[in-house]
FINU-943650 format. One line per 4 residues: for each residue y negated, z negated, x negated of N, C-alpha, C. Coordinates in Angstrom, 1 decimal. Layout:
FINU-943650
Y Z X Y Z X Y Z X  ...
END
This chain:
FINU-943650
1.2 0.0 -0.9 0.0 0.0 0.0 -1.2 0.0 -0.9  -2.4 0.8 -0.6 -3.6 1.2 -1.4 -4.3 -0.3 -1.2  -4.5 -1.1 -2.1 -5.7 -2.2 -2.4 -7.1 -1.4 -1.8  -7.4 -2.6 -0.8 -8.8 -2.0 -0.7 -10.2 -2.4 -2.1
-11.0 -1.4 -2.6 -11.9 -1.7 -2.7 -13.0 -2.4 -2.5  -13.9 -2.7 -2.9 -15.2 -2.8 -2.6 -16.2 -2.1 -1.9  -15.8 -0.5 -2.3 -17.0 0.8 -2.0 -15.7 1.0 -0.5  -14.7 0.4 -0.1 -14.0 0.6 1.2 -14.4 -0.3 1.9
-15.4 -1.7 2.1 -15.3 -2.5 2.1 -16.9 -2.7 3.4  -17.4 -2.9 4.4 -18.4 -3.1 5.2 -18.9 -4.2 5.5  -20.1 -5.0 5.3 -20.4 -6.0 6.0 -21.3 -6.0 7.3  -20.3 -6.4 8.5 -21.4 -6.3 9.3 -21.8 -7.7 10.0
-23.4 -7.2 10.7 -23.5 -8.8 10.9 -23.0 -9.1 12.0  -22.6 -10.3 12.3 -22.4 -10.8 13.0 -23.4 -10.9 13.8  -23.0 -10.6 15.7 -24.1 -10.7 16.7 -23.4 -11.5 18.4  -23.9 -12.3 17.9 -23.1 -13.3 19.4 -23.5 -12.7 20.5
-22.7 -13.0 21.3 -23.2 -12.3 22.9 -23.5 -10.6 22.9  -22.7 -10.1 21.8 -23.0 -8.6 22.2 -22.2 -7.9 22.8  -20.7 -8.1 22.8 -20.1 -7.2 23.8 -20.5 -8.2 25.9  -21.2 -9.3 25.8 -21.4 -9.5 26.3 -22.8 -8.7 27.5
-23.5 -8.4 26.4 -24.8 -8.0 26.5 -24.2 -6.3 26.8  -23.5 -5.8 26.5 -22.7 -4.7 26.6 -22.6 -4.7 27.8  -21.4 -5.5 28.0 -20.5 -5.6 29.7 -21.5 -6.1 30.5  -22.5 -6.7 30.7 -23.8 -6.6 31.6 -24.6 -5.2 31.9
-24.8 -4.4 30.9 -25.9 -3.5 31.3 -24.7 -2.4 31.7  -23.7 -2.5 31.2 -22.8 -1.5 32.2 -22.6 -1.6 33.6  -22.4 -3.2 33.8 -22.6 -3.6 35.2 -23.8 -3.3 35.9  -24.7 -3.6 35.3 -26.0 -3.6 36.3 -26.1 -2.0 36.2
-25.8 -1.0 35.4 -25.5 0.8 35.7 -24.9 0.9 37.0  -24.1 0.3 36.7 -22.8 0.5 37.9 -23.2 0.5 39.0  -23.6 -1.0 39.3 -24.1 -1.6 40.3 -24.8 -0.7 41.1  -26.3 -0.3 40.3 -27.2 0.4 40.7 -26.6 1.7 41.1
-25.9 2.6 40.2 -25.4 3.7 40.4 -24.7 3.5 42.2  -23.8 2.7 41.8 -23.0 2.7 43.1 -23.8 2.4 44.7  -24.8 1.6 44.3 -25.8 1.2 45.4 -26.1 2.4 45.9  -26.7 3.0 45.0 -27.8 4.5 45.0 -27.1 5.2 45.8
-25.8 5.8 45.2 -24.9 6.6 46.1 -24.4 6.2 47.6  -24.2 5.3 47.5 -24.1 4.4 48.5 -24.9 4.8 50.0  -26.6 4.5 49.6 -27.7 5.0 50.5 -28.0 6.2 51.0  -27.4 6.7 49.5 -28.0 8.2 49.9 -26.8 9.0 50.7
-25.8 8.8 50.8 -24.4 8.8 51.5 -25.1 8.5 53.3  -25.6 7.4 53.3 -25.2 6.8 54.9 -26.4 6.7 55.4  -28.0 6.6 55.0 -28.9 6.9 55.4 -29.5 7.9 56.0  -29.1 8.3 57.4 -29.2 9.6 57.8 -29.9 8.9 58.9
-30.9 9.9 59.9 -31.2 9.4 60.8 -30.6 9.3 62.0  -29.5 10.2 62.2 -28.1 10.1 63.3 -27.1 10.1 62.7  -26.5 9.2 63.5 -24.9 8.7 63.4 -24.1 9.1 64.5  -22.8 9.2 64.6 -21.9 9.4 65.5 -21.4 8.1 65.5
-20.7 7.5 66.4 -20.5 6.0 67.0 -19.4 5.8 65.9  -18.4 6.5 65.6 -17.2 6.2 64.3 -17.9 6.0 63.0  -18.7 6.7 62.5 -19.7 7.0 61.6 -20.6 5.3 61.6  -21.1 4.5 62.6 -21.5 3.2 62.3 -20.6 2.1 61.9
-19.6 2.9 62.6 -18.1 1.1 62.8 -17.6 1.5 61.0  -17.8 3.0 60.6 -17.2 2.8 59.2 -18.7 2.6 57.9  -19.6 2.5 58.2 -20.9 1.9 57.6 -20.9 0.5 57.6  -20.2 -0.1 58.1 -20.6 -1.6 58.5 -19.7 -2.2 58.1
-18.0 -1.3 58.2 -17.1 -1.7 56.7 -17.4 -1.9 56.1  -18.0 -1.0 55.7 -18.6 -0.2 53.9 -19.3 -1.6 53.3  -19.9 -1.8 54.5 -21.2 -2.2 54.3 -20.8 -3.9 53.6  -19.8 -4.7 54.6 -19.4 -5.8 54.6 -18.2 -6.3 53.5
-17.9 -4.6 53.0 -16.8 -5.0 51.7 -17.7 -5.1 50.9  -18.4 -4.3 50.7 -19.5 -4.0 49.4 -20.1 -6.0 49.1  -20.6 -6.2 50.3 -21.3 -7.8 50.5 -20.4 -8.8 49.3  -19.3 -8.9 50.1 -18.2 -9.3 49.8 -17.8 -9.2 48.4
-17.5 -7.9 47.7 -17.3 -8.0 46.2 -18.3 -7.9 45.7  -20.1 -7.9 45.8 -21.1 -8.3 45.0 -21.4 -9.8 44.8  -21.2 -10.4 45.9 -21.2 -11.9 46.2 -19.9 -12.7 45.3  -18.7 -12.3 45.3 -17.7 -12.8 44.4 -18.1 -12.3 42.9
-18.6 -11.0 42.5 -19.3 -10.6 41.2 -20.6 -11.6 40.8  -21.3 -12.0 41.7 -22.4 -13.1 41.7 -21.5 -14.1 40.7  -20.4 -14.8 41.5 -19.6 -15.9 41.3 -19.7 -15.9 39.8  -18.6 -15.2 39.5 -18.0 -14.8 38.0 -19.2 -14.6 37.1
-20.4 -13.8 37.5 -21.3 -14.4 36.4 -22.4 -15.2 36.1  -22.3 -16.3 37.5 -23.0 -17.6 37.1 -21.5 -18.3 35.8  -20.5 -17.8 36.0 -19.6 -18.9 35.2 -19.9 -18.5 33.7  -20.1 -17.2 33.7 -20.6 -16.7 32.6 -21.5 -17.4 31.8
-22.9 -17.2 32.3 -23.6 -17.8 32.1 -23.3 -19.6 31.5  -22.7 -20.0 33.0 -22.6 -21.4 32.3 -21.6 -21.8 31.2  -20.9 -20.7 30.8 -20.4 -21.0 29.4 -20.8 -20.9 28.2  -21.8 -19.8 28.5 -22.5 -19.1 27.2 -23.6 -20.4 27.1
-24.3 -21.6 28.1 -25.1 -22.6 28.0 -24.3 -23.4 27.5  -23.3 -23.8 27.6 -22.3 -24.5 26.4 -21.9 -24.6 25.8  -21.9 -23.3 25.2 -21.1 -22.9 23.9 -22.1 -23.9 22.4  -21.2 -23.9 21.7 -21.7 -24.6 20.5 -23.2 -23.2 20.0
-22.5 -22.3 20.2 -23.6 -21.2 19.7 -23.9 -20.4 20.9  -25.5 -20.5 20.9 -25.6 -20.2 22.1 -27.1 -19.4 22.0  -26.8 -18.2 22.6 -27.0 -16.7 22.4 -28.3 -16.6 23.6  -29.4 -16.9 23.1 -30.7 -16.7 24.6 -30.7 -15.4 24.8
-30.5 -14.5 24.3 -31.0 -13.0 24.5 -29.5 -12.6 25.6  -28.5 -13.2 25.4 -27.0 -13.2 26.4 -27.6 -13.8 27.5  -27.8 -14.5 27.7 -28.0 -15.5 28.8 -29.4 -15.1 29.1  -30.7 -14.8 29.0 -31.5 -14.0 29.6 -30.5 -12.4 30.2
-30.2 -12.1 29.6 -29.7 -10.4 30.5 -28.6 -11.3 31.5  -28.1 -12.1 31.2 -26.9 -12.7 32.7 -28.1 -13.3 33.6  -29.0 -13.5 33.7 -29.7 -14.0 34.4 -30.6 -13.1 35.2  -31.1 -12.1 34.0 -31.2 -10.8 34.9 -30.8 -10.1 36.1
-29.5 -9.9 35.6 -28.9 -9.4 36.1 -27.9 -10.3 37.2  -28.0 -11.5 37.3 -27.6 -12.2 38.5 -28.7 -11.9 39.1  -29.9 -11.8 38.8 -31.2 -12.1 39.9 -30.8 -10.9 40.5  -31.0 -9.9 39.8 -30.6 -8.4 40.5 -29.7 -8.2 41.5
-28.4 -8.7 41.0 -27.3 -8.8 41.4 -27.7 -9.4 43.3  -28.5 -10.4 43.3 -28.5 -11.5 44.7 -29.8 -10.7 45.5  -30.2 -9.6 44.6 -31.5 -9.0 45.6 -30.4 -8.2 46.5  -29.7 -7.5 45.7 -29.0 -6.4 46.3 -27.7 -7.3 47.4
-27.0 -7.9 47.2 -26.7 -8.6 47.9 -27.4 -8.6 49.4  -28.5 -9.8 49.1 -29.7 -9.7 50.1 -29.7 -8.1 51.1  -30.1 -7.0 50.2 -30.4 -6.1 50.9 -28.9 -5.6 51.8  -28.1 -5.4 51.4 -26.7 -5.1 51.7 -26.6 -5.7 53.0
-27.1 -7.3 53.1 -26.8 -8.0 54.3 -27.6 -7.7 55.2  -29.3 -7.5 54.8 -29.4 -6.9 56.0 -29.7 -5.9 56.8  -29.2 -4.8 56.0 -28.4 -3.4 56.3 -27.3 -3.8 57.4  -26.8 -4.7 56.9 -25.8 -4.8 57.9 -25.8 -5.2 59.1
-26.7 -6.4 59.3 -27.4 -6.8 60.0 -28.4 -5.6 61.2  -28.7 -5.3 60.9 -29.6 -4.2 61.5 -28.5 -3.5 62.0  -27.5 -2.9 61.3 -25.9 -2.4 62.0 -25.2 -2.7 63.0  -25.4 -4.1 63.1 -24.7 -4.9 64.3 -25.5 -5.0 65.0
-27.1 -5.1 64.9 -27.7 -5.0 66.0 -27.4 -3.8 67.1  -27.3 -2.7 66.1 -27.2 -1.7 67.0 -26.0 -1.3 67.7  -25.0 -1.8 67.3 -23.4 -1.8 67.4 -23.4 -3.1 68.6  -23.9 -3.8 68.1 -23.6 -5.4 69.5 -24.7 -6.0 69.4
-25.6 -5.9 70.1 -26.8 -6.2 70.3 -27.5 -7.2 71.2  -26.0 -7.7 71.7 -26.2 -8.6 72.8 -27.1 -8.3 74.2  -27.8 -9.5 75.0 -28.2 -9.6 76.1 -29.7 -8.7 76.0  -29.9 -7.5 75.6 -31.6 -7.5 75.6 -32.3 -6.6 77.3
-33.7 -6.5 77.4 -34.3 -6.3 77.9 -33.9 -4.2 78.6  -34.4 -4.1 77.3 -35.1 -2.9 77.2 -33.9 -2.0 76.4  -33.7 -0.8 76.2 -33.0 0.1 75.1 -33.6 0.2 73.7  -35.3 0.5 74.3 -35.8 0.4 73.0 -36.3 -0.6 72.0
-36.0 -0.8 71.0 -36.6 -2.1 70.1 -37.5 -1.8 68.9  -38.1 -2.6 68.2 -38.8 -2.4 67.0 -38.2 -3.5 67.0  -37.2 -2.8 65.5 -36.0 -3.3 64.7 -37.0 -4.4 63.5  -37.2 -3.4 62.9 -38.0 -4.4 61.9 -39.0 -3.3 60.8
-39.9 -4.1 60.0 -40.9 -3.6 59.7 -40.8 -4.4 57.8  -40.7 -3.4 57.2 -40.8 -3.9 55.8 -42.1 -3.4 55.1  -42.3 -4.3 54.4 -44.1 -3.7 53.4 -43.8 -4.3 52.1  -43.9 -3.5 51.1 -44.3 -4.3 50.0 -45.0 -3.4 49.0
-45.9 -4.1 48.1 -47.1 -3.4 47.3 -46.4 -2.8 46.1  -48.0 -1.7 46.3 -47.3 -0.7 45.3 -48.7 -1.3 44.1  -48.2 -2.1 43.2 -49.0 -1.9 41.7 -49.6 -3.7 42.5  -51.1 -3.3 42.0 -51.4 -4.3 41.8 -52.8 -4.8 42.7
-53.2 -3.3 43.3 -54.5 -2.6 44.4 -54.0 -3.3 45.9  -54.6 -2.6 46.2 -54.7 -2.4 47.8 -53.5 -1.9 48.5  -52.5 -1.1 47.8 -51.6 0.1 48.1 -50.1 -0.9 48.5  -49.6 -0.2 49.7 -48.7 -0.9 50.3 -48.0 0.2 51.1
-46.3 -0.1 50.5 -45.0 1.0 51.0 -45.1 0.0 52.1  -44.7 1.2 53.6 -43.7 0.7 54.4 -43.1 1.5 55.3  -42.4 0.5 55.7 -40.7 1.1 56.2 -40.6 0.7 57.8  -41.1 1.3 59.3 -40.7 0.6 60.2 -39.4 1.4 61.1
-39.0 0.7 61.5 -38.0 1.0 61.9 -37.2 1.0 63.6  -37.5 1.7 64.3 -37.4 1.6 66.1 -35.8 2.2 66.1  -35.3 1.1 67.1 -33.7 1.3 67.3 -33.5 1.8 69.1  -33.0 2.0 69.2 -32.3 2.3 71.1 -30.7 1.6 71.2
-30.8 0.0 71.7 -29.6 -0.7 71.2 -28.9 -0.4 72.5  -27.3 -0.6 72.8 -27.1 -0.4 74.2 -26.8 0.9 74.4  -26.7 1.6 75.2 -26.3 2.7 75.6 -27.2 4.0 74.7  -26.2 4.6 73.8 -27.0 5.3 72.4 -26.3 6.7 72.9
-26.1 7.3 74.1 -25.2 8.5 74.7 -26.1 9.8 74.4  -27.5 9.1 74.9 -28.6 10.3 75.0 -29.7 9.5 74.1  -30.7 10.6 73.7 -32.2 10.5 73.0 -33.0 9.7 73.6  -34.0 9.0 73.2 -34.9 8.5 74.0 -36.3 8.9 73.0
-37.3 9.1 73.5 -38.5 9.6 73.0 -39.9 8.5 73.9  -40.8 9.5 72.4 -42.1 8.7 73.0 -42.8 8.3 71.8  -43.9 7.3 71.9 -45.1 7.3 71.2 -45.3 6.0 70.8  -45.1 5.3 69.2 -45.6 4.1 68.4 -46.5 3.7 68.4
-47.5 3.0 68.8 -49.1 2.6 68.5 -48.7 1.3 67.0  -49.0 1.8 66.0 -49.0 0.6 64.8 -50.9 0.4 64.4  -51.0 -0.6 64.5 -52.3 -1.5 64.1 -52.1 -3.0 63.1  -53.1 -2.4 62.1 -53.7 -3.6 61.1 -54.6 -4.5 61.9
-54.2 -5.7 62.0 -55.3 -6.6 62.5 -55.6 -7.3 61.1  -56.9 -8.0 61.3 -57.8 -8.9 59.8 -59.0 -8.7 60.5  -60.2 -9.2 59.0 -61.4 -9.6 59.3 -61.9 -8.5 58.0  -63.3 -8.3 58.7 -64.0 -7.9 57.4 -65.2 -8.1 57.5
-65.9 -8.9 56.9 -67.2 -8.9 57.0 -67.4 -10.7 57.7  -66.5 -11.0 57.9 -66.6 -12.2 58.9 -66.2 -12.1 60.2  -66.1 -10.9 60.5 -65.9 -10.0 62.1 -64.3 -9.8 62.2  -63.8 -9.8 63.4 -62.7 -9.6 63.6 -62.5 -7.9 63.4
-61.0 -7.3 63.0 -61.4 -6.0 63.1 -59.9 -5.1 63.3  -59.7 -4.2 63.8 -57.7 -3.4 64.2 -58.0 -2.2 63.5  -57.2 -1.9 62.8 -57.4 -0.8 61.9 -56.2 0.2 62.3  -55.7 1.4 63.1 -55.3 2.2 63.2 -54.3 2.3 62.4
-53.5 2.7 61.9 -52.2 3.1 60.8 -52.6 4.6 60.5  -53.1 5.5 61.2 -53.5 6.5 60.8 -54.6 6.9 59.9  -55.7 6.0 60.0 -56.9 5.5 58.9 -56.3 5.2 57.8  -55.4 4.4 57.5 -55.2 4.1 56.0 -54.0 4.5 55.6
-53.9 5.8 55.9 -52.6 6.3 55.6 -52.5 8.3 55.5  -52.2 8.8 54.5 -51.6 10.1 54.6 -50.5 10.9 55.7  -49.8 10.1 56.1 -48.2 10.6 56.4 -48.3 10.8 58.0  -49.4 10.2 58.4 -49.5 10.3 60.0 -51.0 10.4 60.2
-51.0 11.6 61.1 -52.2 12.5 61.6 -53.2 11.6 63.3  -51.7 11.1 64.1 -52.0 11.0 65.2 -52.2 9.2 65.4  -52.8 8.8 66.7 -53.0 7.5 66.3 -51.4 7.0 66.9  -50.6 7.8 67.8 -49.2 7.1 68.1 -48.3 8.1 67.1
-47.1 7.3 66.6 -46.3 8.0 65.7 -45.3 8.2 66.9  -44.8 9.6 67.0 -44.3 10.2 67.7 -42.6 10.2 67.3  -41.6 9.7 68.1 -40.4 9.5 68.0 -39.4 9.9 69.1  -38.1 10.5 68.3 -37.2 10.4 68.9 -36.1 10.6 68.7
-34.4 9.8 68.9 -33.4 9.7 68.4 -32.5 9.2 69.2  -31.5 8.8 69.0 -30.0 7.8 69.4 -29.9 6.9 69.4  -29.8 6.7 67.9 -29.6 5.1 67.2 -30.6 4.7 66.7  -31.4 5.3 65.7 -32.8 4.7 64.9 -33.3 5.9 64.5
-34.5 5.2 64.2 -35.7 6.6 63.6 -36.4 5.8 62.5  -36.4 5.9 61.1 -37.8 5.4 60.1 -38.4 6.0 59.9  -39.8 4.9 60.2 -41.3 6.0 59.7 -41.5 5.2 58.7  -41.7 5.8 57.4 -41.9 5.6 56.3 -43.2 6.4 55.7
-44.0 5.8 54.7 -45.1 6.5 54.0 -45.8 5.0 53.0  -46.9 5.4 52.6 -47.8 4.6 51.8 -49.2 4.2 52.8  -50.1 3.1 52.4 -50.8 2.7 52.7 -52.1 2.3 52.0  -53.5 2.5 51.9 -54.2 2.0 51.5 -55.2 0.9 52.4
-55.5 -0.2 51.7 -56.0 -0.5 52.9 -57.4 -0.7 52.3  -58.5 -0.8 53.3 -59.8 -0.9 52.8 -60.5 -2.1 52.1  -61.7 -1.5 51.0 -62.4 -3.1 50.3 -63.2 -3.8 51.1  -62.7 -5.0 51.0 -63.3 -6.1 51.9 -62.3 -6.6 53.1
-61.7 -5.8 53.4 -60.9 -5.9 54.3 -59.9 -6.8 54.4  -59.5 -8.1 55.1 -58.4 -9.3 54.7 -57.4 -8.9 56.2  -55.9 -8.5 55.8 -55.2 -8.3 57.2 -54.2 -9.5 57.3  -53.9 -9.7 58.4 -53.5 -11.0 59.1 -52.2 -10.8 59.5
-52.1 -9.4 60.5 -50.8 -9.0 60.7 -50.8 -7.7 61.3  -49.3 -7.2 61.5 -49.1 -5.5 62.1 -49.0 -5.3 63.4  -49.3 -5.1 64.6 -49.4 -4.9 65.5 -48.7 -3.7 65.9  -47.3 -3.3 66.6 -46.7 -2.6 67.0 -46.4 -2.0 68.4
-47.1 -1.1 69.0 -46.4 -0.9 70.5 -45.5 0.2 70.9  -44.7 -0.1 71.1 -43.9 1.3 71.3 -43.8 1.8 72.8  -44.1 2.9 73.3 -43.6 3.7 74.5 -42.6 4.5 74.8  -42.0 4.3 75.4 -40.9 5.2 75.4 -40.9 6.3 76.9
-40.7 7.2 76.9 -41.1 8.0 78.0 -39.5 8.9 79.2  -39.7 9.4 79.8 -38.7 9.9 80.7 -37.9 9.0 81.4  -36.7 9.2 81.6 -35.9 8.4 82.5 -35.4 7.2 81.5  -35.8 7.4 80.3 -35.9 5.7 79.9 -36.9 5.4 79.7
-37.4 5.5 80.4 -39.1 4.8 80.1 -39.4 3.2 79.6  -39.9 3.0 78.7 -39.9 1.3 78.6 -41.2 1.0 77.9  -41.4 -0.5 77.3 -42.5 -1.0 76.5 -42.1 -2.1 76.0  -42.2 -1.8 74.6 -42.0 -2.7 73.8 -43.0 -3.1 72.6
-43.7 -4.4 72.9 -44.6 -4.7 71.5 -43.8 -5.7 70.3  -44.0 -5.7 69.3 -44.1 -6.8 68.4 -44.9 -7.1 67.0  -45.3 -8.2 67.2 -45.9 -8.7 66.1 -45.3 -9.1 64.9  -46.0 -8.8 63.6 -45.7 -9.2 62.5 -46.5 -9.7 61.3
-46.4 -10.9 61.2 -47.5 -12.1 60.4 -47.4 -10.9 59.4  -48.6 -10.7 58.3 -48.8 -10.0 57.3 -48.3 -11.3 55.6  -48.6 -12.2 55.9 -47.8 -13.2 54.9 -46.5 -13.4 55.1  -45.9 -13.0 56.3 -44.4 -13.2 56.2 -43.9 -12.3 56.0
-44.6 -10.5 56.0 -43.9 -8.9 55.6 -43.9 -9.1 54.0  -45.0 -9.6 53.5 -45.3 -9.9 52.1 -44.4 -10.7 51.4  -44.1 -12.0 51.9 -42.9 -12.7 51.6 -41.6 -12.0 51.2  -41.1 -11.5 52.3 -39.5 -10.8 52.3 -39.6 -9.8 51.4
END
């Protein structure tokens, strides 16, 4: 057998927590990757009724082994905080990446949520609903994504149509003041956002809102027209859209 040399010979350094730091950012690829595909797969604005019962699967396995993945790398973590040698730049990316890990989670559930709404909806009024309404800022201005979202829970056989009234309530000036959704926004021309679907419709776009301007909350009315004719308002605190 050949003696090794010297000039055959490598020193490398030694780096704790690196196939650790490895097997994290693969995960959190994954994760993301799989999420991504995931949405872009089942986010359609119509569904066929088989088409929701197997989204809501999807939806509740997915929950399920991100939440058990959660598990396994808090344990991580709390070994790597025990270990005699103990790696911060390891344990910052596990912590990262749990935080990540529990947003998505979060979101997953209430995807699903919103699914069962519309799947078993229980005792409601009306067919039409305003499901829910998400906002959150873009940078560090004025500028604000949002996502609302009108459902027809209950009998989803036929379309139902008709007209959104969305309003900024706040103060400017000291003065009370409703600010239209069509004023501080590109994506809609008309002052009612015009809708119609089965199961759900999202209106989605960007927002700017005016200097001086302090908003309080979103004002929503929905119309629904023809042989389903209905009315549905709901309010939403602007500190609690902000929050979520």
């Amino acid at each position: 057998m050949k003696r090794a040399t010297s000039s055959d010979l490598r020193v490398v350094k030694h780096q704790p927590g690196l196939r650790l730091r490895q097997f994290l950012i693969l995960l959190g690829f994954s994760i993301c990757a799989g999420v991504i595909g995931f949405f872009i797969g089942t986010r359609h604005a119509e569904f066929q009724h088989k088409d929701f019962a197997k989204t809501r699967a999807v939806l509740a396995q997915q929950v399920g082994e991100l939440q058990e993945e959660n598990t396994r790398l808090r344990q991580i973590q709390i070994n790597l905080e025990r270990g005699n040698h103990i790696d911060q730049q390891a344990i910052l990316e596990a912590q990262r990446t749990i935080s990540q890990l529990e947003k998505t989670v979060a979101q997953l559930n209430s995807d699903l949520s919103f699914y069962k709404n519309i799947m078993a909806p229980g005792e409601v009024e009306t067919n039409l609903q305003v499901q829910r309404l998400l906002l959150s800022p873009v940078g560090e201005g004025r500028r604000f994504r949002f996502r609302l979202s009108l459902t027809q829970v209950g009998d989803n056989r036929s379309y139902i149509a008709g007209q959104a009234a969305v309003s900024i309530l706040g103060q400017r000036g000291g003065e009370k003041e409703v600010i239209p959704l069509r004023d501080v926004t590109e994506s809609i021309d008309e002052v009612g956002v015009a809708f119609r679907f089965r199961y759900f419709q999202d209106v989605e776009g960007e927002m700017v809102l005016p200097e001086g301007f302090t908003p309080s909350a979103v004002q929503i009315v929905a119309q629904a027209e023809g042989n389903k004719s209905a009315r549905v308002e709901r309010r939403f605190e602007w500190d609690e859209l902000i929050r979520e």
